[in-house]
C-alpha atoms as a printed R data frame, in Angstrom:
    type eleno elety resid chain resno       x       y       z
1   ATOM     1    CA   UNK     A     1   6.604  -1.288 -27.055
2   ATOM     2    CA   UNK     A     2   4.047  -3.032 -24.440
3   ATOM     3    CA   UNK     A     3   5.302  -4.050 -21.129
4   ATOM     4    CA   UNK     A     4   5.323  -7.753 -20.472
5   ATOM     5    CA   UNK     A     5   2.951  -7.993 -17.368
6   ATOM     6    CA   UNK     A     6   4.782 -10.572 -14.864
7   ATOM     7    CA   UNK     A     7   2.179  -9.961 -11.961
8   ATOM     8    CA   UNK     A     8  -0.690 -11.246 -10.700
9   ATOM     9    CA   UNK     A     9  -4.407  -9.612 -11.145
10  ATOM    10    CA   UNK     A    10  -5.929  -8.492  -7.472
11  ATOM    11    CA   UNK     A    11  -9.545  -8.384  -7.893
12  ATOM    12    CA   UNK     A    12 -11.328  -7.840  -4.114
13  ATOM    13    CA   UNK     A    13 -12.296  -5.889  -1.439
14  ATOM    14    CA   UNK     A    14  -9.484  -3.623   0.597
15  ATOM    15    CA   UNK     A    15  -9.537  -1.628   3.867
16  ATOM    16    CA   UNK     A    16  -8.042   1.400   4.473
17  ATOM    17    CA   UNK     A    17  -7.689   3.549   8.248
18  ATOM    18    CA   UNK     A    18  -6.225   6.657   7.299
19  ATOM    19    CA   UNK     A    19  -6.027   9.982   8.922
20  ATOM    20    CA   UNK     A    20  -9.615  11.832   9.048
21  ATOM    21    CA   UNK     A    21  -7.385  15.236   7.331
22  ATOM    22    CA   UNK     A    22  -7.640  12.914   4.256
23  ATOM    23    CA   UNK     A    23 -10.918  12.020   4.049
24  ATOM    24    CA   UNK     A    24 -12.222  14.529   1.762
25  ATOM    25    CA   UNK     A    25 -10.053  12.650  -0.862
26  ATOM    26    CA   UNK     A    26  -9.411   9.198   0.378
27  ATOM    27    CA   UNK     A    27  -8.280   8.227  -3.242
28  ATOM    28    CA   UNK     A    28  -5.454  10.732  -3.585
29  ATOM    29    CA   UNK     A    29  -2.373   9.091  -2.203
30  ATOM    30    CA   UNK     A    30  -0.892  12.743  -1.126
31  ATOM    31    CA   UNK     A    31  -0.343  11.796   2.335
32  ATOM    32    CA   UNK     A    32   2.361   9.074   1.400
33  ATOM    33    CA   UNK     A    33   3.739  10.887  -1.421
34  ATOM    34    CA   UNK     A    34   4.221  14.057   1.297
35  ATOM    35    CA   UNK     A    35   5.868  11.547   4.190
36  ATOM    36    CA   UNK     A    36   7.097   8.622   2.179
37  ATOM    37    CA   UNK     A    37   6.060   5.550   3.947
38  ATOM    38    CA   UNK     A    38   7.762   1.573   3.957
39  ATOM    39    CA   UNK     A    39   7.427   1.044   0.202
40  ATOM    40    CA   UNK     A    40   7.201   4.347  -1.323
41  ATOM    41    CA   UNK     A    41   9.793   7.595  -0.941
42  ATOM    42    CA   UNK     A    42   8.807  11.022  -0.440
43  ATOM    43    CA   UNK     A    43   7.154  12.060  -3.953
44  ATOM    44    CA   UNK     A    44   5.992   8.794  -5.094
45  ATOM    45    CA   UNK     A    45   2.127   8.389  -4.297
46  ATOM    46    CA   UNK     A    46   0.971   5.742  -2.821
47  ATOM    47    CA   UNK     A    47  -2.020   4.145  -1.480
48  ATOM    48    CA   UNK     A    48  -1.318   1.755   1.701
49  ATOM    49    CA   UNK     A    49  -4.834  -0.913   2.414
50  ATOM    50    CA   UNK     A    50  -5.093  -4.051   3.690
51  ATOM    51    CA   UNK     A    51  -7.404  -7.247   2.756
52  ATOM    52    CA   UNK     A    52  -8.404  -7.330   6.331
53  ATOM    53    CA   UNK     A    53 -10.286  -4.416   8.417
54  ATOM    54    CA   UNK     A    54  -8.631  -5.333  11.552
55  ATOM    55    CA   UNK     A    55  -5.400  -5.380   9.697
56  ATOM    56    CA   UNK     A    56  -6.219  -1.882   8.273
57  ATOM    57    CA   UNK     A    57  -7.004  -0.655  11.944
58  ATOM    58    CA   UNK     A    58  -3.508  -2.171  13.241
59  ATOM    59    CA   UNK     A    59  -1.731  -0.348  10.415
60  ATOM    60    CA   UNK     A    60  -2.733   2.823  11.419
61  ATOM    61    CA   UNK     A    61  -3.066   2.282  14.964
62  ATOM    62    CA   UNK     A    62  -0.100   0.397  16.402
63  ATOM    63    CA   UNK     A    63  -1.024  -1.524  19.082
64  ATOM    64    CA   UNK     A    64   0.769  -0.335  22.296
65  ATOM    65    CA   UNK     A    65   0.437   3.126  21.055
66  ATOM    66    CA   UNK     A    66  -2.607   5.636  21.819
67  ATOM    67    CA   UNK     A    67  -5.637   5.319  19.538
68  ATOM    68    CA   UNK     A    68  -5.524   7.992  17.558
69  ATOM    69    CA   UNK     A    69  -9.172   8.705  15.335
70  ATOM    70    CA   UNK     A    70  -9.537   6.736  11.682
71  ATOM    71    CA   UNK     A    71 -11.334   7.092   8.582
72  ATOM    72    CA   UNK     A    72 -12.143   3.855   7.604
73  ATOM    73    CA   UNK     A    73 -13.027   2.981   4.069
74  ATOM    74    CA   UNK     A    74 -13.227   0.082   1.644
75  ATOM    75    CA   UNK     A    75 -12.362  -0.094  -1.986
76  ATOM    76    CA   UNK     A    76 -13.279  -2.416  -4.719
77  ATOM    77    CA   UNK     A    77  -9.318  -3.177  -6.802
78  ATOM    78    CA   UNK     A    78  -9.607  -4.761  -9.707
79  ATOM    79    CA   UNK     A    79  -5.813  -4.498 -11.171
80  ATOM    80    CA   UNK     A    80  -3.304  -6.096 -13.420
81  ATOM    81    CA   UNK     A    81   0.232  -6.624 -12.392
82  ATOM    82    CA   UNK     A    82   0.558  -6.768  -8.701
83  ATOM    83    CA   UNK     A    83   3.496  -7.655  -7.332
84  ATOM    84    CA   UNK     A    84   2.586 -10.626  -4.882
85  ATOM    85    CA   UNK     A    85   5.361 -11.856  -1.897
86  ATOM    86    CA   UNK     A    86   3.854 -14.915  -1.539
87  ATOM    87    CA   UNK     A    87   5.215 -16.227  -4.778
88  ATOM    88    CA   UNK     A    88   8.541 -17.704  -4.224
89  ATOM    89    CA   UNK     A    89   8.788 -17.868  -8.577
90  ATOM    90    CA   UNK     A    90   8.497 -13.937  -8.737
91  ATOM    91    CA   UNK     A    91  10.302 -13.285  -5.165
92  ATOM    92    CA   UNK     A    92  13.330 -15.319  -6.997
93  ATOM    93    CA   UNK     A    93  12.544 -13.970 -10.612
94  ATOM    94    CA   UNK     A    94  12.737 -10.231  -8.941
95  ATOM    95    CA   UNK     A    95  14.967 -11.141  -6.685
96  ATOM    96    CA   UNK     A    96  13.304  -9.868  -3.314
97  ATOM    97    CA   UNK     A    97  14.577 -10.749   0.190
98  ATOM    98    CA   UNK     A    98  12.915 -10.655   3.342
99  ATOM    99    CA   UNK     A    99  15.141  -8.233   4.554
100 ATOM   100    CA   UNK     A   100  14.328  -5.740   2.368
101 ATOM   101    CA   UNK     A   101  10.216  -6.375   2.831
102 ATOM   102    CA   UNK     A   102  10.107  -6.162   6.476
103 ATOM   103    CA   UNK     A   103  13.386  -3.280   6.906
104 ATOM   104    CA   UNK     A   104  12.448  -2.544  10.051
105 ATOM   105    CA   UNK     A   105  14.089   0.820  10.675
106 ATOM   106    CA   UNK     A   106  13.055   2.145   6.838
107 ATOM   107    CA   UNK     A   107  11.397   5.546   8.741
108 ATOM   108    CA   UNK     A   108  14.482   5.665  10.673
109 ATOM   109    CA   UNK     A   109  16.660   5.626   8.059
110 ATOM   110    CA   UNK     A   110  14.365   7.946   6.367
111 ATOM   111    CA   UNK     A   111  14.441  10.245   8.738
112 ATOM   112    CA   UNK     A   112  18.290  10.220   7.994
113 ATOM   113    CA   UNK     A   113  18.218  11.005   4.618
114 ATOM   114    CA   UNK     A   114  18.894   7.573   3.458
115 ATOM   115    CA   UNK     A   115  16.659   5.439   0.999
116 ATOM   116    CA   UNK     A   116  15.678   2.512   2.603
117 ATOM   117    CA   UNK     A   117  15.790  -1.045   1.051
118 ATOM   118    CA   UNK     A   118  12.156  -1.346   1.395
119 ATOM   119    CA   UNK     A   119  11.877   1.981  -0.940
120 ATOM   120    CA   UNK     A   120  14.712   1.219  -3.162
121 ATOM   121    CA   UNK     A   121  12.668  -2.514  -3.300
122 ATOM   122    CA   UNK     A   122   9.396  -0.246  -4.557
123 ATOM   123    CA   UNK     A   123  11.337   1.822  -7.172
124 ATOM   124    CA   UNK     A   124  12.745  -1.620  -8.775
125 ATOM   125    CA   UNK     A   125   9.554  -3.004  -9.026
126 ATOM   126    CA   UNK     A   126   8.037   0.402  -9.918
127 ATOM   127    CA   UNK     A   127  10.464   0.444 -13.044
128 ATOM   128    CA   UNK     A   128   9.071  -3.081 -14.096
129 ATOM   129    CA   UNK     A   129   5.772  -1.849 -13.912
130 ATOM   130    CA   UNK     A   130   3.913  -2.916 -11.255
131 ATOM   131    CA   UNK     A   131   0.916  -1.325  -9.720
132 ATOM   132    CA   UNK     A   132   1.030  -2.603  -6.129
133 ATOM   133    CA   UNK     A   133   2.770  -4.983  -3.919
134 ATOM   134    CA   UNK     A   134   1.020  -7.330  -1.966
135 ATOM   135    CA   UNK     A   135   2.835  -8.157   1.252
136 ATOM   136    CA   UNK     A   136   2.214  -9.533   4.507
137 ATOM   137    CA   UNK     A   137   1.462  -6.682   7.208
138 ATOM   138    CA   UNK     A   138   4.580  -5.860   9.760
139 ATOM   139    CA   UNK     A   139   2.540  -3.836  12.008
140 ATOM   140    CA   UNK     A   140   3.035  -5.027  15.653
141 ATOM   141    CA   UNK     A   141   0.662  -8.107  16.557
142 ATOM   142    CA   UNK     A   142   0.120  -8.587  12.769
143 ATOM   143    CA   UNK     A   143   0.381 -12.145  11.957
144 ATOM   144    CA   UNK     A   144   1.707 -14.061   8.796
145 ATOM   145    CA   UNK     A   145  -1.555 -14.246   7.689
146 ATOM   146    CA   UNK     A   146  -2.320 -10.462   7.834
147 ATOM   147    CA   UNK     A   147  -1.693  -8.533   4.021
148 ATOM   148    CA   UNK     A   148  -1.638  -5.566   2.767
149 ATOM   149    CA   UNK     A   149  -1.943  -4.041  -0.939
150 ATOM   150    CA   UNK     A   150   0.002  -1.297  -1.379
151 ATOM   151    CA   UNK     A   151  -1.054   0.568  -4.965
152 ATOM   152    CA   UNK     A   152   1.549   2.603  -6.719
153 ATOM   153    CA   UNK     A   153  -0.680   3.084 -10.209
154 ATOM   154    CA   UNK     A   154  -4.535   3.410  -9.731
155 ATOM   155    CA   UNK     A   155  -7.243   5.089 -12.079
156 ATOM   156    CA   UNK     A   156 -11.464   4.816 -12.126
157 ATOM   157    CA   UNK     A   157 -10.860   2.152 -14.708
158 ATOM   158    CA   UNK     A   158  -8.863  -1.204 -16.026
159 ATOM   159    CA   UNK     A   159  -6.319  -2.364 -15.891
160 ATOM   160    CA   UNK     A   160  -5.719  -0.311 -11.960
161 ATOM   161    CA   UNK     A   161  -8.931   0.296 -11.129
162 ATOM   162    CA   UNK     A   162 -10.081   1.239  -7.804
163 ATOM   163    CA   UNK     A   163 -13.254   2.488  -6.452
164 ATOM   164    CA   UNK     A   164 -14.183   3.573  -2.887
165 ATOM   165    CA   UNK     A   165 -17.522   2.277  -1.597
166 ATOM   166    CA   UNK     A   166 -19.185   5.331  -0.566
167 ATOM   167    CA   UNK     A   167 -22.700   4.589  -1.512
168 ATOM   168    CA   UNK     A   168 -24.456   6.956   0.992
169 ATOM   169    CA   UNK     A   169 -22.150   9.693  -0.274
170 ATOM   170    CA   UNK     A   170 -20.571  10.022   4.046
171 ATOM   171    CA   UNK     A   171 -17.039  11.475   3.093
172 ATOM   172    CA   UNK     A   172 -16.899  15.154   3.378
173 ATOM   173    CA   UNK     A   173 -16.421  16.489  -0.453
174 ATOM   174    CA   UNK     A   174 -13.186  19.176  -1.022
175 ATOM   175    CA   UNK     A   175 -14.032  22.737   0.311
């Protein structure tokens, strides 16, 4: 039996800043499914970018704290069935609060053993089949403006594709 698709298609350009330990596979996800991050528990991968570079910089580099270095990359999504927050229809059809998008102390609680609301958000829409969520950014000095796609399903081809723009071949390949 198909799943009805109730999302929205994200076709564009995304940013990513991750950690340089990931660059020899920036497609891989295994640094969120190791940590767990806002929308995705520990053992659910997950690939956190933003539609903005600045945005994807602020995301990994809070401002106020220490800059640590970045890997920045851009990828080309072209997927079905993203989740988007800026539809009151499917925020009320899925019935998603504020509260739990933004859950500001989700790596607190965490860190507690406790599953967040923002996770337990993720798994819900994860079990309708979504591949992403695309929500505003809550990094400090982000404004309402600033959005993220977070990817829960992506593959080299339709309907969650995703390719990184590495041209010149820079990234360092797997030892």
């Amino acid at each position: 039996m198909a799943t009805r698709k109730r999302g929205v298609h994200f076709q564009g350009p995304v940013y990513r800043a991750h950690n340089p330990e990931w660059s020899w596979d920036p497609l891989s996800g295994l640094g969120a499914k190791l940590y767990g991050g806002r929308f995705n528990r520990r053992g659910v991968s997950a690939l956190y970018t933003s539609l903005d570079v600045l945005v994807a910089i602020r995301e990994a580099s809070p401002l106020g704290s220490p800059f640590h270095p970045l890997t920045l990359c851009q990828y080309r999504v072209d997927c079905e069935n993203i989740f988007d927050t800026r539809d009151p229809k499917a925020m009320k059809r899925e019935k998603v609060s504020e509260e739990e998008l933004e859950c500001p102390s989700w790596n607190e609680q965490m860190l507690h053993g406790k599953i967040p609301a923002s996770q337990q958000l993720a798994d819900r829409l994860l079990a309708c089949d979504y591949a992403g969520i695309l929500v505003r950014s809550f990094a400090r000095g982000a404004g309402p403006n600033d959005m993220n796609l977070v990817l829960w399903k992506w593959t080299k081809r339709r309907p969650h594709k995703l390719t990184l723009f590495d041209p010149d071949h820079r990234l360092p390949k797997p030892m």
